[in-house]
N, C-alpha and C positions, 0 to 999 in steps of 0.2 A: 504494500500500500504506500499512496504516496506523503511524506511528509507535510504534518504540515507548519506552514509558515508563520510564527508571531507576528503578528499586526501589531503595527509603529503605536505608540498613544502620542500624545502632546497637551502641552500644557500654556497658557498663556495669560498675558497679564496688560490690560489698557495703560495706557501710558498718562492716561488723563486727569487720574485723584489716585485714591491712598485705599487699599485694598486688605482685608483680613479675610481669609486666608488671602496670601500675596498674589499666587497663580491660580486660576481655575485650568480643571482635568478637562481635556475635550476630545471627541472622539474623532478621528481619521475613516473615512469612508474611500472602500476599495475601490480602481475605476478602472477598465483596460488600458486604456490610453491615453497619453496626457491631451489635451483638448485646447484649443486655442485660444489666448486670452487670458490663460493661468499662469501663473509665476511657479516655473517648473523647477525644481531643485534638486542637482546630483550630486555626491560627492567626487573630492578631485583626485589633488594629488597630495600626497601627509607633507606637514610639513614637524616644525620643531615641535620637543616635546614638551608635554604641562607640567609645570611645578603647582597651581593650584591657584585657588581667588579669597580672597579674605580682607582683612587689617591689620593694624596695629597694636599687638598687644602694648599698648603704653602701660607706666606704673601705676596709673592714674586709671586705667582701665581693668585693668587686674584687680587695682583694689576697691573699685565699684563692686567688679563680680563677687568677688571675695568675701565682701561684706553684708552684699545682698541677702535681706529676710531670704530672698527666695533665691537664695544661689543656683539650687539644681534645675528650678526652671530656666532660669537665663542661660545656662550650661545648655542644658537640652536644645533651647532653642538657637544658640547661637553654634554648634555642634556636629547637633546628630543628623540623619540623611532622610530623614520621613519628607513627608512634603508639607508636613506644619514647621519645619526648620530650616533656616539660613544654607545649612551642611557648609559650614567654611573650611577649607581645604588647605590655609595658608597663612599663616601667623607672621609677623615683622615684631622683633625685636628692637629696645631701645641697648645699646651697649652705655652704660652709663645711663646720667639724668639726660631729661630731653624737654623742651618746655611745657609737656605732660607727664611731670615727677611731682611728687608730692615735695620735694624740696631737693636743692642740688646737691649731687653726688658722683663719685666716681669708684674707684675699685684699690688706686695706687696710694699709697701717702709719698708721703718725700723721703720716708726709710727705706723704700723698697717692699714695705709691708701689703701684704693684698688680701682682699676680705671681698668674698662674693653673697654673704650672707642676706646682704638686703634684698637680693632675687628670691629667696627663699621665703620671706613674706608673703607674697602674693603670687607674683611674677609663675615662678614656677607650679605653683600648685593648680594655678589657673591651666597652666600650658598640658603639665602630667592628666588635668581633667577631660582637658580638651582631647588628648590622644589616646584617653581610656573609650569617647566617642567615635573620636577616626583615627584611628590605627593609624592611617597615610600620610595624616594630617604632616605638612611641609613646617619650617620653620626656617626662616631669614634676619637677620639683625645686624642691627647698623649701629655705629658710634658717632653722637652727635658734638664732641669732644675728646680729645685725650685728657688724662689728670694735669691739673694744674699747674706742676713743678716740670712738667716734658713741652709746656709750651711758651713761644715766647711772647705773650703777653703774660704771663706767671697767673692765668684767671682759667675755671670754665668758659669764658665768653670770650671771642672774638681771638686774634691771634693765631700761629702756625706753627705747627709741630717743628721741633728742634731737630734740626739733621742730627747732632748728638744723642736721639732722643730713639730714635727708628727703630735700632736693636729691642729696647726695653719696650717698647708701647709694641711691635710686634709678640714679642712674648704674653705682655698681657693679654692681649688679643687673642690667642691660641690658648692662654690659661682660658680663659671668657669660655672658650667651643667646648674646653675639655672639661671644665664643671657642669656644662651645660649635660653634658654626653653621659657626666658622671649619676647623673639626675634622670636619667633613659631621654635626652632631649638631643637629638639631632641638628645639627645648623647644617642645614643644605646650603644656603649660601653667606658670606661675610660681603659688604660693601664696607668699602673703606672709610669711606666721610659721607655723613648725611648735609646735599647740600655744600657742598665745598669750594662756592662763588657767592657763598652768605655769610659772610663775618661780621656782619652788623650789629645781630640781633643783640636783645635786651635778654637770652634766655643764652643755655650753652651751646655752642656751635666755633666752627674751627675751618680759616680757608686751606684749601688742600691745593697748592697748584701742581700738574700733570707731572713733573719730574719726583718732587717729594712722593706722589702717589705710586710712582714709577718705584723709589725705592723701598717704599716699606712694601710694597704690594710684592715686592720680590722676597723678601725678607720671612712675609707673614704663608707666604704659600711655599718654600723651603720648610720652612717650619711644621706647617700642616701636611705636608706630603711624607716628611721624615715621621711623621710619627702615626701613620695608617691613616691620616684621615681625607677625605674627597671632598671638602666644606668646599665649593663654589668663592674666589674672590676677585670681586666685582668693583668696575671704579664709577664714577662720574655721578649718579645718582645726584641729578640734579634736572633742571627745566627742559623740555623741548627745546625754548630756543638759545639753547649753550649747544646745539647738538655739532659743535663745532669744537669747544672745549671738550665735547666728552671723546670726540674722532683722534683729538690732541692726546689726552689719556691713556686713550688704549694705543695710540701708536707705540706712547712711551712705554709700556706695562707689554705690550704684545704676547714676547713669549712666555709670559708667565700669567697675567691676569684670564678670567675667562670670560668677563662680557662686561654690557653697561646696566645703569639702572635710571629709573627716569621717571619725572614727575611733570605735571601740568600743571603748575601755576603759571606757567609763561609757556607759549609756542603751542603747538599743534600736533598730534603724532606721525602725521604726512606735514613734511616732511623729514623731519626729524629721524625717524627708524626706518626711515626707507635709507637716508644718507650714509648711515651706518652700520647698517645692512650693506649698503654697496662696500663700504671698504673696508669690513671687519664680516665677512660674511660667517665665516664658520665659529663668531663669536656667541656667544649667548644675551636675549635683551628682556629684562627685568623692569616689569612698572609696579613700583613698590608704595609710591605716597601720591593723595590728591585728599584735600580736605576737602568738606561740603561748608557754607559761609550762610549765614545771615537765616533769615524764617525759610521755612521747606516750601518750594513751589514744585511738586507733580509732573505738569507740565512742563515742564523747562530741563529740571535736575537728572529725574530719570535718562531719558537721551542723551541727556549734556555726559550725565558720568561712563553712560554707555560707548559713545563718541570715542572719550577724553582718555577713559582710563582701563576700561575695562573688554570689549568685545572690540573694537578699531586696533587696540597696542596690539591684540591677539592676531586680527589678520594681518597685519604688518612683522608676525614675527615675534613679539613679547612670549613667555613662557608662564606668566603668571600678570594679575593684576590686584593692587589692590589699594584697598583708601586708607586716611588716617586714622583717626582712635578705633579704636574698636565697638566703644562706650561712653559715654558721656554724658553726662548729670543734665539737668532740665539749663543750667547757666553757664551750658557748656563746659565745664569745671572737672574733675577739681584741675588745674594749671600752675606753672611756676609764677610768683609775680614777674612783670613783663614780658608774660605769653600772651597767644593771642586772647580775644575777648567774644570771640566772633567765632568758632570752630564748632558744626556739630558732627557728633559721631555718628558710623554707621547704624548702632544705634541709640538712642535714648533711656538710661535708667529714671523713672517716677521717682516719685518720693513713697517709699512704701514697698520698692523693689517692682511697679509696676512697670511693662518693656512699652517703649513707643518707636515704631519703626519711621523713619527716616526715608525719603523718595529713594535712598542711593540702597535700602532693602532690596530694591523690586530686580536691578540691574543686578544684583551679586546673587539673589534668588537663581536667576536663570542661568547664570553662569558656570555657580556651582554645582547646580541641578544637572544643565547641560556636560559639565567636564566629570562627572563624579562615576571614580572608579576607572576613566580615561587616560591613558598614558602620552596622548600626542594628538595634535591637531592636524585636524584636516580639510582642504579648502572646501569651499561649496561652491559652486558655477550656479547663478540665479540667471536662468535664459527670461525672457521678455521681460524686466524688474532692473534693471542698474540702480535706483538708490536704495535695495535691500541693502542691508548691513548682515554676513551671513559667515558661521563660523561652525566645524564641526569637528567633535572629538571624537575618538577611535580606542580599540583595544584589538585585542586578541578577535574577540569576538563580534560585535558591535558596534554600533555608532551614535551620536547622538548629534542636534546641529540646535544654535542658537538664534534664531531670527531677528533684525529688528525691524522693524515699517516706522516710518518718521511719517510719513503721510497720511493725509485724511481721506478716509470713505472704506467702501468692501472692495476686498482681495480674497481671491481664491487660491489657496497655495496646494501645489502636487507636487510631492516629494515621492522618490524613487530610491526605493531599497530592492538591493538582491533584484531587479530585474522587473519588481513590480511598483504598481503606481500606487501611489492613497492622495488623497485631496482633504482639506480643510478649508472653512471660508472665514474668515477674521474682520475686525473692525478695527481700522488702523486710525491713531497710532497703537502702536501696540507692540510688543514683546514674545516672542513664540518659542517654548521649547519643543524638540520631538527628539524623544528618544527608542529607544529598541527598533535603529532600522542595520536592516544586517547590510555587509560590505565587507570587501575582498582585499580592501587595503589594507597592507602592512603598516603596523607601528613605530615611528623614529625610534630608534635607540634611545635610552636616556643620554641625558648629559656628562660627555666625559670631559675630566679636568685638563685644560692646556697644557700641566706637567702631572704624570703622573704619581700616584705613591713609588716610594723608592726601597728596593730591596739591596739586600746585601749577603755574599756571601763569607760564611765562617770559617776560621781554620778549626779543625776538632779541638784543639785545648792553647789556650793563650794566658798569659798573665797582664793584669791589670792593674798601669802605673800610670800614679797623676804626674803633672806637669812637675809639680816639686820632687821625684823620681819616691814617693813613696808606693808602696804596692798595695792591691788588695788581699788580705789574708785571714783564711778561716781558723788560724789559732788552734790546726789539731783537733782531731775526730771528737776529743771528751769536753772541750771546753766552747758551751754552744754561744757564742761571741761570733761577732766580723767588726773588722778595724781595720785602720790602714796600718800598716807594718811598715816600718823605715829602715828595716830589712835593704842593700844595695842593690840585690838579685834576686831573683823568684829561685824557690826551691820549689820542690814535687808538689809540695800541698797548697801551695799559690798559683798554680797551675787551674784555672778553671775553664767549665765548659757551656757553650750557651744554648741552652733548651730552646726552641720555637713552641709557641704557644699560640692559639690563637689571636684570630687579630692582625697578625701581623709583627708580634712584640717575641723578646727573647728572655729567658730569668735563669740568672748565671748561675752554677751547682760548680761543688769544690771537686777533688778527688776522693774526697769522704762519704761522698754520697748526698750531701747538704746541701739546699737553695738561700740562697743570701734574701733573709727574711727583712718584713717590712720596719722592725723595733731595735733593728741589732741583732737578731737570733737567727741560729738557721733553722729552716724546717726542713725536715729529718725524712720525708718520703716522697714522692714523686705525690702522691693524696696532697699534701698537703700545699701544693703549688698556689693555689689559692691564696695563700699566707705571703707567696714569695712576691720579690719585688719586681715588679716587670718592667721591661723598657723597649724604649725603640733605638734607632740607630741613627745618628749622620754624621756622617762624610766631614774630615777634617781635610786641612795642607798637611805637607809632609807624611802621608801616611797614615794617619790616625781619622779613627773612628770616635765620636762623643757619641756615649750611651745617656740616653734622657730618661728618668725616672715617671713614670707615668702617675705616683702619690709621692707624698713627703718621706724623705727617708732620716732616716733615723738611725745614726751608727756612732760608732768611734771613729776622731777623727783625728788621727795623728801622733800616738807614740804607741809605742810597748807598753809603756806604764798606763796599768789596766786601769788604777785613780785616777792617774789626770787625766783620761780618757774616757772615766764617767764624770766628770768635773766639767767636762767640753760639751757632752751629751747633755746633762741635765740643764747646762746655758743654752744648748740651742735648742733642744724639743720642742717645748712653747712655742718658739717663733717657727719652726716646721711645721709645725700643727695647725698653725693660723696662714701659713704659704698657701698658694694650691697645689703643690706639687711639682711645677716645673723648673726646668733649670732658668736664671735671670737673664743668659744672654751673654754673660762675658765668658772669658777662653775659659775651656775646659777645667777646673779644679777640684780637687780631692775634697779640699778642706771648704765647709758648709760655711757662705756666710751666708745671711738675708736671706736663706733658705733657697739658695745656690748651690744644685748639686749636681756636677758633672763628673764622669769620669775618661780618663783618655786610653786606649789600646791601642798600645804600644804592640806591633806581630812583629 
């Protein structure tokens, strides 16, 4: 018997007031033939793939949610994938305060001390909520500042990162991915500077010009690639019409950055991502920020954001789109003092934790709806219709396409899946999803990073000496210690070997059988590798490899003498403890300052 075929649904939404439920379900009727007069729709040819459509988790956003009587409602609806919710796909991170922080802050002091704790408040609990709904859920984050002591205006506001400064504000940056990651939170992409032809402002922010961007962007994706990880890092994330400064950018960053990002408060996405597209084609392009201003007009905003930010960046190439706050109080609030005064969010918290949807709902409803579950876009060919606005996503299996109609009066749309027709009649202006139509088109690849992770290979057993020629040494099978030994030469039982572990990471073991544990101690079984300390690898001059610690370590550092060697320990614990784990950036060394821990292999 012959199979049979699912029938497309579609959902749509008027462009002309403010709607609850957002979309109404409408049915597709079968037809042989497309018919004359109808706006016929086929899919094309794939193009790049989706990161997903969403907002801002600002701190100021997270802690609306967070606070919310009715936290699990707003969760649910801002979340999950029913057709009573948002289903957002795509989160944006603030790296540091941003002028939606509950007050300014950053991560660094001027000791070198770093504390990510204040994500831990809201920030993350919101994100962890968020991905207990969508698994898939994306995550992106931007720095609208480096700390105060790395720039030279010595402020969060205004001023430019210190060339002296690039190593260390790299590091932080990579600490930033890897507490996140430590937290189950993925950063699919880093953008350098949010904004980095805006040093104006009255809140935090920091100009980036194209060579600076050039070298920490080399810096900060060394770094991320040495230690397994694919974070996407992206420059220019700034206006349409800089799309000139951001061509500038990426020239400079080329072989190491992987794309741009881009906002619309100034210029238009034609031409802007088409210019960019021509001479950065195999780059990636990210539309990450567009605020909504002033009282909500239906009419106008829906389009306007669909246009600007969301379904236009898509056929032009974008991989994601999405707007600013996520949430936002009825007085647009809560904000830094001199933030803006004028911003609303995608959507509105009451007073009472009641949701009020916002015109720019209706445009992220369809988007998300349309991409959800999709891995890459696909064009759509609208034959008799040139001002449709038309974009479609794809998998393995299916397909789904986004319509918009700006125009007034009835349209008849036939859309052709698999071979056959279906027809719908609309009342424009208006919004059209249809999903479950099957198609033959393969899915883009995801996004691979400009430089890749970087492997290495081992010798079976080497010994390990810091710069100051001391060695690492497990003190003999009975005495469960690791310290550095100032020992001249390695003997037999300095001689260690480097495990692979998943990941990507390696965790040294002596010739005793022992793994160089996370407190000072070895662990005694291959079981207990869990406990050991694990690291990744890079690439030194002269020969040498620096192994990176992937948590805070905690050892002896520097003599025989087992007392002064807990005497150096119990000075530095504390401030390991409060580190995040990584090494600060300068040459390789044995001995732990600031919570500086390299070591150099010497083959």
């Amino acid at each position: 018997s012959s199979m049979t075929v699912p029938q497309p649904t579609a959902w749509v939404s008027s462009l002309r007031a403010a709607h609850q439920p957002i979309a109404q379900q409408i049915k597709l009727l079968k037809v042989e033939a497309p018919s004359e007069g109808a706006v016929q729709l086929r899919l094309s040819e794939p193009g790049q793939p989706i990161l997903g459509f969403g907002a801002s988790l600002t701190e100021a956003s997270a802690q609306l949610i967070w606070s919310s009587p009715r936290r699990t409602e707003v969760l649910d609806f801002l979340f999950c994938g029913d057709a009573d919710s948002l289903g957002i796909s795509c989160l944006r991170l603030t790296v540091g305060s941003s002028d939606f922080s509950l007050s300014p802050y950053h991560y660094q002091d001027e000791n070198g001390c770093i504390d990510f704790r204040r994500e831990e408040a809201a920030v993350i609990p919101v994100v962890q909520e968020a991905l207990r709904r969508n698994p898939n859920l994306k995550v992106i984050a931007s720095p609208w500042s480096a700390p105060a002591h790395m720039k030279t205006s010595g402020n969060l506001v205004g001023g430019q990162l210190l060339e002296s400064a690039v190593s260390s504000y790299a590091n932080l940056l990579l600490q930033y991915v890897v507490f996140f990651r430590r937290h189950g939170v993925d950063i699919a992409a880093l953008t350098l500077q949010n904004e980095p032809h805006h040093g104006r402002a009255a809140y935090p922010c920091m100009v980036m010009k194209a060579h600076r961007a050039a070298q920490l962007a080399e810096v900060v994706v060394g770094l991320l690639r040495s230690s397994d990880l694919n974070t996407l890092v992206i420059v220019h994330d700034h206006n349409y019409d800089l799309h000139k400064e951001a061509i500038a950018a990426m020239d400079a960053s080329v072989n190491v950055a992987d794309g741009t990002a881009w906002h619309a408060y100034g210029g238009t996405p034609s031409p802007a991502l088409e210019a960019v597209r021509a001479a950065h084609p195999n780059k990636c392009i990210l539309f990450t920020e567009q605020t909504a201003h002033g009282k909500a007009n239906f009419p106008g905003d829906v389009p306007w954001s669909l246009q600007n930010c969301l379904l236009k960046p898509v056929v032009l190439g974008a991989c994601c789109g999405l707007q600013w706050n996520l949430v936002l109080d009825a007085s647009g609030g809560p904000r830094l003092q001199g933030g803006p005064g004028n911003c609303r969010g995608l959507v509105t918290l009451e007073v009472g934790g009641a949701i009020g949807l916002e015109p720019e709902c209706v445009g992220m409803w369809h988007m998300c709806r349309g991409s959800r579950g999709k891995t890459s876009f696909v064009a759509v060919e609208a034959a008799q219709h040139s001002s449709l606005l038309c974009a479609g996503f794809v998998d393995e299996c299916d397909a789904r396409a986004v319509i918009m109609c700006e125009e007034v009066g009835e349209f008849r749309i036939q859309i052709c899946s698999d071979g056959h027709w279906y027809e719908v009649d609309i009342t424009g202006p208006a919004v059209l999803t249809v999903e479950g139509m099957r198609t033959s088109t393969t899915p883009t690849p995801g996004i691979v990073p400009t430089v890749p992770r970087r492997l290495f290979t081992w010798p079976s057993r080497f010994a390990v000496r810091s710069e100051q020629g001391t060695w690492l040494a497990s003190h003999g099978e009975y005495q469960d210690c690791i310290y550095m030994s100032e020992a001249e030469s390695a003997s037999l039982w300095e001689q260690w070997t480097a495990v692979p572990v998943s990941g990507g990471g390696v965790v040294l073991r002596s010739p005793h059988g022992m793994f160089l544990g996370s407190n000072g101690d070895s662990c005694q079984a291959l079981a207990g590798l869990i406990d050991a300390l694990q690291f990744s690898v890079q690439e030194m001059p002269q020969g040498m490899v620096r192994l990176v610690c992937a948590r805070g370590i905690l050892m002896h550092a520097g003599a025989d003498d087992q007392q002064s060697a807990r005497d150096k320990e119990r000075k530095l614990s504390g401030l390991l403890r409060r580190a995040a784990g990584f090494w600060g950036g300068r040459q390789a060394s044995s001995v732990v300052v600031r919570g500086e821990d390299c070591l150099s292999l010497h083959f």
